[in-house]
Backbone as JSON, one array per atom type, in Angstrom:
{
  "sequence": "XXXXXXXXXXXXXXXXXXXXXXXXXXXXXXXXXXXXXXXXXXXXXXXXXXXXXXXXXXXXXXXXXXXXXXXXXXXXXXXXXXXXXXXXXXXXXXXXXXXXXXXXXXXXXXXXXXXXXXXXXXXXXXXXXXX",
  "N": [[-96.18, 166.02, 97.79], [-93.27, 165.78, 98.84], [-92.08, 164.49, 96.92], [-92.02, 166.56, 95.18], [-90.0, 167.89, 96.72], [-88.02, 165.73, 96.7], [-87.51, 166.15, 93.88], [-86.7, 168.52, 93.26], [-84.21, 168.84, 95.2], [-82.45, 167.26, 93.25], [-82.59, 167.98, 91.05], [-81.24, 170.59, 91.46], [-78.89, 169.86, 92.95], [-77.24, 168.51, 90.2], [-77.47, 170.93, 88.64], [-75.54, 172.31, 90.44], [-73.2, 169.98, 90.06], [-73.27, 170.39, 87.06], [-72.5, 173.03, 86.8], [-69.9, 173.25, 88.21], [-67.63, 171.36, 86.85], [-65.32, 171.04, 84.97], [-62.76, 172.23, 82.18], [-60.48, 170.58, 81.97], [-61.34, 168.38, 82.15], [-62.24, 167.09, 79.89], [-60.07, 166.54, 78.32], [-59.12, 164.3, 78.83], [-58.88, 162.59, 76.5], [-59.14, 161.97, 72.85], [-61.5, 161.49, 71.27], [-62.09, 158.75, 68.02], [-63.61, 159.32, 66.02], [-64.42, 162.23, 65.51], [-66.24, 164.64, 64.03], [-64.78, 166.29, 60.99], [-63.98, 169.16, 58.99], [-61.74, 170.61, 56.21], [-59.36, 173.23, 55.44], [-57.8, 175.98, 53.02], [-56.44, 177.83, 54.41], [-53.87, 178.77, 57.13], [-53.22, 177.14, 60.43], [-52.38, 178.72, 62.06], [-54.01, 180.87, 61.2], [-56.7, 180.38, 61.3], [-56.79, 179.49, 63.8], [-56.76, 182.01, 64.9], [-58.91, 183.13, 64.3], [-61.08, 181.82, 64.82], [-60.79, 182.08, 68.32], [-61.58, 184.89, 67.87], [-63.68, 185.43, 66.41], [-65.22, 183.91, 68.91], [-64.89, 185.18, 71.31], [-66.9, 187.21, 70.98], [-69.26, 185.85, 71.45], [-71.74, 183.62, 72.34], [-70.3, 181.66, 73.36], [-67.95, 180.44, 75.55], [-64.04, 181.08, 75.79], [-62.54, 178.36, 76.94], [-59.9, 177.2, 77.06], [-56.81, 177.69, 75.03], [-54.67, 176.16, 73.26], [-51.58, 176.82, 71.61], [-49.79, 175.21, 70.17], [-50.09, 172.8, 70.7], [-52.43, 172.81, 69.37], [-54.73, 173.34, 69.96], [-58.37, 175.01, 71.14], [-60.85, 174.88, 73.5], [-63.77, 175.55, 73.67], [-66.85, 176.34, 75.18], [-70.75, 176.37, 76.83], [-73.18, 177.6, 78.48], [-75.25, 176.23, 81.3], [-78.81, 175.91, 79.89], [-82.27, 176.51, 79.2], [-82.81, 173.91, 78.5], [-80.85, 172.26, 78.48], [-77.53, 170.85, 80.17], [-74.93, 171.78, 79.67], [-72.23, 172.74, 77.62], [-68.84, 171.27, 76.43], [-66.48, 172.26, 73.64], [-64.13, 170.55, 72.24], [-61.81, 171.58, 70.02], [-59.73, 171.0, 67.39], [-56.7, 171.45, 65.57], [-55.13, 171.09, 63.06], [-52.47, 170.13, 61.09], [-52.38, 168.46, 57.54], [-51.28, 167.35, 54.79], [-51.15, 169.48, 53.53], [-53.18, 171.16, 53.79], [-55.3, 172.69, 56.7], [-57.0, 170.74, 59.12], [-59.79, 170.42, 60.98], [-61.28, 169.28, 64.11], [-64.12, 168.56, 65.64], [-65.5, 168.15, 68.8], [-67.75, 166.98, 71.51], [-68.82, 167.32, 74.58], [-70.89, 166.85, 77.38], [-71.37, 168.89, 79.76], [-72.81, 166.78, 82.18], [-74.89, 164.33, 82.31], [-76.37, 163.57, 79.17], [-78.85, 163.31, 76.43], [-79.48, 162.31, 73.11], [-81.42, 164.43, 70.98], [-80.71, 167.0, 71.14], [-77.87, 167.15, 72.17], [-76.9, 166.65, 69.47], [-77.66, 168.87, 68.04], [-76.53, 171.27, 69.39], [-74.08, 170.5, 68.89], [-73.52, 169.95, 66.01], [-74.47, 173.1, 66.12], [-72.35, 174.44, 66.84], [-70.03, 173.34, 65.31], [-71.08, 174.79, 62.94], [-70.8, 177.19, 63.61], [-67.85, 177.72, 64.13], [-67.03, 176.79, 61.07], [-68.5, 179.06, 60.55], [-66.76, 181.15, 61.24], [-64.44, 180.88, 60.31], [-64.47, 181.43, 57.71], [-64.63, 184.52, 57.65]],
  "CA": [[-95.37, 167.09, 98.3], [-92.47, 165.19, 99.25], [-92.18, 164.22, 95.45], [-91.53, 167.86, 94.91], [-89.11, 168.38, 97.05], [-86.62, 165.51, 96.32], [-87.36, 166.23, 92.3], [-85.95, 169.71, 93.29], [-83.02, 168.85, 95.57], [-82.16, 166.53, 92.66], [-82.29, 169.1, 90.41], [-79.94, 171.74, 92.6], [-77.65, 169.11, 92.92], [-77.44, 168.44, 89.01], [-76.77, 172.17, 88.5], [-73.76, 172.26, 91.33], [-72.6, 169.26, 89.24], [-72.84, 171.0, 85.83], [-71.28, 174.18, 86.8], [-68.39, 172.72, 88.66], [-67.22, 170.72, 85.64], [-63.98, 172.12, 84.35], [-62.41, 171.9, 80.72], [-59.66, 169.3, 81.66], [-62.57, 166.86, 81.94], [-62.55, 167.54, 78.17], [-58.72, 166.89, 77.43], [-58.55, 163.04, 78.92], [-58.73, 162.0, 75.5], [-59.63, 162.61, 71.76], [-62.18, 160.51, 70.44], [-61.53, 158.55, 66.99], [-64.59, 159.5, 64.46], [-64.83, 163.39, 65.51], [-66.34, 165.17, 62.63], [-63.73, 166.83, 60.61], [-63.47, 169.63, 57.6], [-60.55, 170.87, 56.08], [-59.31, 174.47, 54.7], [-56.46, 175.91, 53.18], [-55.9, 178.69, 55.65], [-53.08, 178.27, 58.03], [-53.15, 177.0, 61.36], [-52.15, 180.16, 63.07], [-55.2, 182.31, 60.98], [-57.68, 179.54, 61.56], [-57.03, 179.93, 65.38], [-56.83, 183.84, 65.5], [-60.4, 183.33, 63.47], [-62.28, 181.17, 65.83], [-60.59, 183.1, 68.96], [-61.98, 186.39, 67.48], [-65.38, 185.4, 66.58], [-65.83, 183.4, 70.22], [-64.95, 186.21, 71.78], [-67.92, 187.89, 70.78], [-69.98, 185.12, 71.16], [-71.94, 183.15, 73.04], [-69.38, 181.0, 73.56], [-66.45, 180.86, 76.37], [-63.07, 180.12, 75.65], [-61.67, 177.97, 78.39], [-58.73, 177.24, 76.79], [-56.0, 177.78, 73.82], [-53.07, 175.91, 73.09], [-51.53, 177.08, 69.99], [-48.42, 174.79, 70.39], [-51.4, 171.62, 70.11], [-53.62, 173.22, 67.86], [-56.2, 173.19, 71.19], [-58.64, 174.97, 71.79], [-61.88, 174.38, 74.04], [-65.01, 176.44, 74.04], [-68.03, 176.22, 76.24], [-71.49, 177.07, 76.98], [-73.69, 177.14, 80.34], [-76.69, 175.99, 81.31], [-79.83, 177.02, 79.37], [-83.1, 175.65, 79.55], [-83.2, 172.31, 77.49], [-79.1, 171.06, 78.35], [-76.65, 171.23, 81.39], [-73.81, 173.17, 79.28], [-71.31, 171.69, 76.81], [-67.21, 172.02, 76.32], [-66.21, 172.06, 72.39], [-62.9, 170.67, 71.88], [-61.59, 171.95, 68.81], [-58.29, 170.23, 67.42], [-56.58, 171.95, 64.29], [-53.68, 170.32, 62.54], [-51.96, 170.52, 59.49], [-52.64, 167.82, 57.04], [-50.97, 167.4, 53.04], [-50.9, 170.9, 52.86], [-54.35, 171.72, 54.25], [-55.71, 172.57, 57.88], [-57.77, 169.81, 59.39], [-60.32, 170.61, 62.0], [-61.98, 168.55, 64.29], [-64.76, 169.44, 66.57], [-65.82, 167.63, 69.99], [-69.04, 167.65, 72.09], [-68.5, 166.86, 76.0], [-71.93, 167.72, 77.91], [-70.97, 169.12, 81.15], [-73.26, 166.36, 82.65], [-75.59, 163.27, 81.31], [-77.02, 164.4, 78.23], [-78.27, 162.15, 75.53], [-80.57, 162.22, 72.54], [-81.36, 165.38, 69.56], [-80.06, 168.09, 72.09], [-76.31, 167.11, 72.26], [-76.32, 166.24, 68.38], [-78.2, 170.34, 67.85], [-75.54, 171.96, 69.64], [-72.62, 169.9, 68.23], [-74.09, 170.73, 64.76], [-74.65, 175.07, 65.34], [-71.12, 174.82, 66.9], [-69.44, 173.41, 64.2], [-71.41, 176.06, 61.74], [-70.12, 178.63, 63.78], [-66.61, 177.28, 63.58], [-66.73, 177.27, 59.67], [-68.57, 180.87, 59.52], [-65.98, 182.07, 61.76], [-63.02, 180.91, 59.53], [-64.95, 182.24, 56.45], [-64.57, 185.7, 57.72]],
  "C": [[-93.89, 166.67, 98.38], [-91.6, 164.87, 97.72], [-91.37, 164.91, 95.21], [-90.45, 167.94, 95.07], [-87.81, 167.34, 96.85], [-86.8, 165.92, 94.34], [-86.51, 168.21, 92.77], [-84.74, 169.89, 94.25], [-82.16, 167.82, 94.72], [-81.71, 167.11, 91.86], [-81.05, 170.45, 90.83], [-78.99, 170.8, 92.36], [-77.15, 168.7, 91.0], [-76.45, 169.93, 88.59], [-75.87, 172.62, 89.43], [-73.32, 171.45, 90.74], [-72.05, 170.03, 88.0], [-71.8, 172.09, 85.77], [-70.04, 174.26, 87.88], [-67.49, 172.11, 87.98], [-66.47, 171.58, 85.41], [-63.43, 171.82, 83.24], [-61.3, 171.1, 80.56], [-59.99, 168.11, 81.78], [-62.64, 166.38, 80.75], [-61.52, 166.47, 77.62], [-58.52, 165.12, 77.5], [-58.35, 162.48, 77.54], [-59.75, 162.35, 74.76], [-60.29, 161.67, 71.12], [-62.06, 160.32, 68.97], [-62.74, 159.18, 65.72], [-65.23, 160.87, 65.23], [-65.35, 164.07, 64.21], [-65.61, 166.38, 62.17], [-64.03, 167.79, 59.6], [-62.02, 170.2, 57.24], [-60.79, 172.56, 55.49], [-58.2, 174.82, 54.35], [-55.82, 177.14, 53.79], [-54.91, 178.21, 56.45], [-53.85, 178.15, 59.03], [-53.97, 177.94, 62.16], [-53.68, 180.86, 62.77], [-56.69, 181.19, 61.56], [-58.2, 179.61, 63.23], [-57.44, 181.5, 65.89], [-58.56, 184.17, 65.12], [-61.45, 183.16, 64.5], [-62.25, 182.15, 67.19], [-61.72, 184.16, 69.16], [-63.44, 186.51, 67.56], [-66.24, 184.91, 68.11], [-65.73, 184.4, 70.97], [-66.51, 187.33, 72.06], [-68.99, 187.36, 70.97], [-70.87, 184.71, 72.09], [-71.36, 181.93, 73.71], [-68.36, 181.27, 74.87], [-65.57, 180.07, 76.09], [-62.67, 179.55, 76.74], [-60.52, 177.97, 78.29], [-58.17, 177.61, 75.46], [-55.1, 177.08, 73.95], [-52.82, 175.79, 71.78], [-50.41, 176.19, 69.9], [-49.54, 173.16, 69.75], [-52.13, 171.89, 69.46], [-54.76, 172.8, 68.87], [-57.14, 174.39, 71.22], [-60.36, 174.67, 72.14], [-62.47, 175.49, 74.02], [-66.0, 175.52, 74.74], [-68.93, 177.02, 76.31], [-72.39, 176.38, 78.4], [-74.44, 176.63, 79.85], [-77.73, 176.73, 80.58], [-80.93, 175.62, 79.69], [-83.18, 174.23, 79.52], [-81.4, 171.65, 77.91], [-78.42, 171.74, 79.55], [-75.23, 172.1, 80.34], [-73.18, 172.35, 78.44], [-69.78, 172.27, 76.16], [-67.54, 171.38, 74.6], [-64.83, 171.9, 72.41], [-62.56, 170.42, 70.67], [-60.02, 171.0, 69.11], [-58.01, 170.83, 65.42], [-54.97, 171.47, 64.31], [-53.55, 170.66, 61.02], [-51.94, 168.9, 58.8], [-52.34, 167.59, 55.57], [-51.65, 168.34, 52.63], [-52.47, 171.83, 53.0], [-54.22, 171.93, 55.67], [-57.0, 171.66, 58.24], [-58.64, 170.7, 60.77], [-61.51, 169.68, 62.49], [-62.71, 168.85, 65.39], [-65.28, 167.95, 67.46], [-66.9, 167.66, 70.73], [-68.73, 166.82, 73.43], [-70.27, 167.81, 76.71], [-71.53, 167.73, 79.33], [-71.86, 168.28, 82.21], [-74.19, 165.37, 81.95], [-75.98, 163.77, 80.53], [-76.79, 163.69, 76.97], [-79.49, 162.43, 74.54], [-80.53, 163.51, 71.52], [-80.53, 166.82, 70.55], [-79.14, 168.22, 71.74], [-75.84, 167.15, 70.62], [-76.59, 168.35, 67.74], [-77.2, 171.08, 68.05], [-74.59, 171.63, 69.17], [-72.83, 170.85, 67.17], [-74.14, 172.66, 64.74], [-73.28, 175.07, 66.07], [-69.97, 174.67, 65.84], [-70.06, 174.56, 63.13], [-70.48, 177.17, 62.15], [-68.79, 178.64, 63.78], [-65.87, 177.78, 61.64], [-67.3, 178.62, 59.56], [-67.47, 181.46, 60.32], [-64.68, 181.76, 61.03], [-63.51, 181.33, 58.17], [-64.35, 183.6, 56.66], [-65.27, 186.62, 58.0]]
}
């Protein structure tokens, strides 16, 4: 019985952790081997792209900065993962746009999960600059 009940005030506490997490947890710094593609879209349309499609999405933007070529998306809790920020990073590169995508799990989170979501966020990244 007892069992129970700290495996479920363990749990509570976990999820007040996750969804207190905020997206400048994200920003401390940009890790060196993010996975990158390129396009030759500008900047500017590349951002108005992603924007547009997150919008609609299951996604939340937290942030934009079009001045850094920032920004961060996010998703909550669902069954299988505590939530996870995407920090996007778009630059200009010998005449291409570079983009590099991020995976921050709003709380421990280790193993095929974190690599799943990385992976259908970047897809949705490139179908959303497709068009």
């Amino acid at each position: 019985m007892w069992t129970y009940i700290i495996v479920a005030i363990f749990f509570i506490i976990c999820v007040i952790i996750a969804n207190s997490r905020k997206w400048y947890s994200v920003i401390k710094g940009k890790s060196s081997n993010l996975p990158s593609f390129t396009t030759n879209q500008s900047q500017e349309i590349v951002m108005d792209r992603i924007i547009s499609k997150a919008e609609q999405s299951k996604y939340t933007i937290e942030v934009t900065d079009r001045e850094r070529g920032r920004i961060i998306l996010s998703e909550g809790i669902s069954g299988w993962s505590w939530g996870f920020f995407y920090p996007i990073y778009i630059s200009n590169e010998d005449g291409l746009t570079l983009i590099e995508t991020g995976i921050r799990s709003r709380l421990i989170q280790i193993g095929p999960i974190p690599r799943r979501h990385h992976r259908r966020c970047i897809e949705f990244i490139k179908s959303s600059i497709k068009g």
